[in-house]
C-alpha positions, 0 to 999 in steps of 0.5 A, spaced: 366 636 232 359 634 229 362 629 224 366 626 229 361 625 233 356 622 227 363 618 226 364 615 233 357 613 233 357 610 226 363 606 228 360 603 235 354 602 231 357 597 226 361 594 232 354 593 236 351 589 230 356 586 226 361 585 231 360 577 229 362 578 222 367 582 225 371 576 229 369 571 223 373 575 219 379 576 223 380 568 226 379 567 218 385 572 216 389 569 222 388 561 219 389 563 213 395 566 214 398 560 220 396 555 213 401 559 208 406 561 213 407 552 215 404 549 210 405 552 204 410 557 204 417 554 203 421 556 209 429 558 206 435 558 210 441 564 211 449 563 211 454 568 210 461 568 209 466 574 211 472 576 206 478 581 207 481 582 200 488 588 202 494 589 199 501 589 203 504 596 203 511 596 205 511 603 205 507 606 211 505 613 207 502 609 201 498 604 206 493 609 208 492 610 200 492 602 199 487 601 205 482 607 201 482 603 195 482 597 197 474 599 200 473 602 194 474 596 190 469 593 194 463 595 188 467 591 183 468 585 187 461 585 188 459 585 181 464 580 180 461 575 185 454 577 183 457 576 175 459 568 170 465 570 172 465 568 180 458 564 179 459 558 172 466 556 176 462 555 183 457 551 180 461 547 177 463 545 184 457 544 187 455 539 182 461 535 182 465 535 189 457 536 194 453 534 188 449 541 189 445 541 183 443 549 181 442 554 177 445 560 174 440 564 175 438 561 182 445 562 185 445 570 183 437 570 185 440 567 192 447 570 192 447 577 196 454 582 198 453 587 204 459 591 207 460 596 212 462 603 210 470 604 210 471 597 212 475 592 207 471 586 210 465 585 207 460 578 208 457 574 201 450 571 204 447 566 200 439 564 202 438 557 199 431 552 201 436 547 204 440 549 211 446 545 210 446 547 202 446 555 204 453 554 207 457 549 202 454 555 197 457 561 200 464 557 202 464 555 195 463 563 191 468 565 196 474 560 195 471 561 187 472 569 188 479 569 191 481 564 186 478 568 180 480 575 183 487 574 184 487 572 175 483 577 173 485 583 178 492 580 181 491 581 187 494 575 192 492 578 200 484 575 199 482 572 206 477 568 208 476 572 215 469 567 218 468 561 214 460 560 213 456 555 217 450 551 218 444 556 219 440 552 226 434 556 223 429 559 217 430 565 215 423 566 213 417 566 213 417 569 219 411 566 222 409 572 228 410 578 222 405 573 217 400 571 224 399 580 225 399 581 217 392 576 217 390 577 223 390 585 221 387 584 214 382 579 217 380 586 222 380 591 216 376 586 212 371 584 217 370 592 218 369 593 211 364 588 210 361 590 216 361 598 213 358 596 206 353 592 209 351 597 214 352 603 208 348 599 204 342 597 209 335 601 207 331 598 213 328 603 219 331 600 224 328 605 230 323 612 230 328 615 231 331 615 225 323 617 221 323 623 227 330 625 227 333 623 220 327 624 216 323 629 221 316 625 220 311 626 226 310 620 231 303 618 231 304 613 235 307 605 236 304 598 234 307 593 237 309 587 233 306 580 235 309 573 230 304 568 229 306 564 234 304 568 240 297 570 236 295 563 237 297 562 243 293 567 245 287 565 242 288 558 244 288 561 252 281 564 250 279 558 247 280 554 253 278 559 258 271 561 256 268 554 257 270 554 264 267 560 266 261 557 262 262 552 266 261 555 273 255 559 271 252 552 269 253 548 275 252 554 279 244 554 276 243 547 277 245 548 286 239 554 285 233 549 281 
């Protein structure tokens, strides 16, 4: 109970003396931050295309068979898309039909698939810099699979359930996250700072801590005077006294 109470006071103690320093630095993170999330930090755009890839059963028995492994080829369909593969024959297009211009490298660090678990549908989502870029992308690696996929696993049912389109807005940054982000490490730097200033700080600040830290005896208290109030205490005697000397000398004179 006595830690917490010793804590208490410290915190309220380092919000009374450096409470300054405190919203300096927050307004400070919060700037920062605003200036990374619109001027420095690109934003970049999210479009997705959804596909359904099954096999006609004619046979009612095998069809909830077919439709199990239809979901389980899932895995290898993502390896494919994600893979030369599916990706050199979609940059080839780009280049020559949209003249899109990227790389290997960058069209898998862009390209994502996702799926929904015992769904045959699954989305391929592609986050590129530019907003109208981000769609062409994603509709080419899918007509690219569906072309592909049929060579290579002969498999003909691919459809392409919702083609992608134009992303109206960014998906990131996501400004209010960062504007919190700054705002809260500005805070914690500002009680920080404000905590090794106070841990670090050897002055006597009240008689308090001699009496009741240090267990001194108090003899008594002088109180402080700067320069300026001496001399202008001194100045007041100055001028006063030659008044009064003054009085005295006229006062004689009446009685002579």
């Amino acid at each position: 109970m006595m830690d917490q109470t010793v804590s208490f006071d410290f915190f309220i103690r380092l919000v009374r003396e450096y409470w300054r320093a405190i919203v300096s630095f927050t307004v400070v993170g919060l700037i920062v931050a605003a200036g990374l999330t619109f001027f420095v930090i690109t934003p970049k755009y999210q479009s997705s295309v959804q596909i359904l890839v099954n096999r006609k059963n004619t046979d009612a028995a095998t069809e909830y068979a077919g439709q199990q492994a239809d979901v389980q080829m899932i895995t290898t369909y993502k390896e494919l898309i994600a893979g030369q593969v599916v990706l050199k024959p979609t940059q080839q297009q780009l280049s020559e039909r949209y003249g899109i211009e990227r790389s290997l490298n960058t069209l898998k660090s862009e390209v994502s698939v996702t799926s929904t678990t015992n769904s045959q549908v699954f989305s391929i989502a592609v986050t590129d810099t530019d907003a109208k870029a981000s769609a062409t992308i994603a509709n080419q690696i899918a007509r690219s699979f569906k072309n592909q996929v049929q060579k290579i696993i002969k498999v003909n049912n691919v459809t392409i359930v919702a083609p992608a389109e134009t992303p109206s807005g960014a998906v990131s940054p996501k400004k209010p996250l960062n504007m919190l982000i700054g705002l809260v490490v500005g805070l914690l730097l500002g009680f920080v700072y404000a905590a090794i200033r106070m841990l670090t700080d050897r002055r006597v600040h009240d008689a308090d801590f001699l009496t009741d830290d240090l267990g001194l005896a108090s003899l008594g208290l002088v109180n402080h005077q700067n320069q300026y109030s001496i001399k202008k205490q001194v100045s007041n005697l100055t001028v006063a006294h030659p008044t009064h000397d003054n009085q005295i000398t006229s006062q004689t004179m009446k009685r002579v």
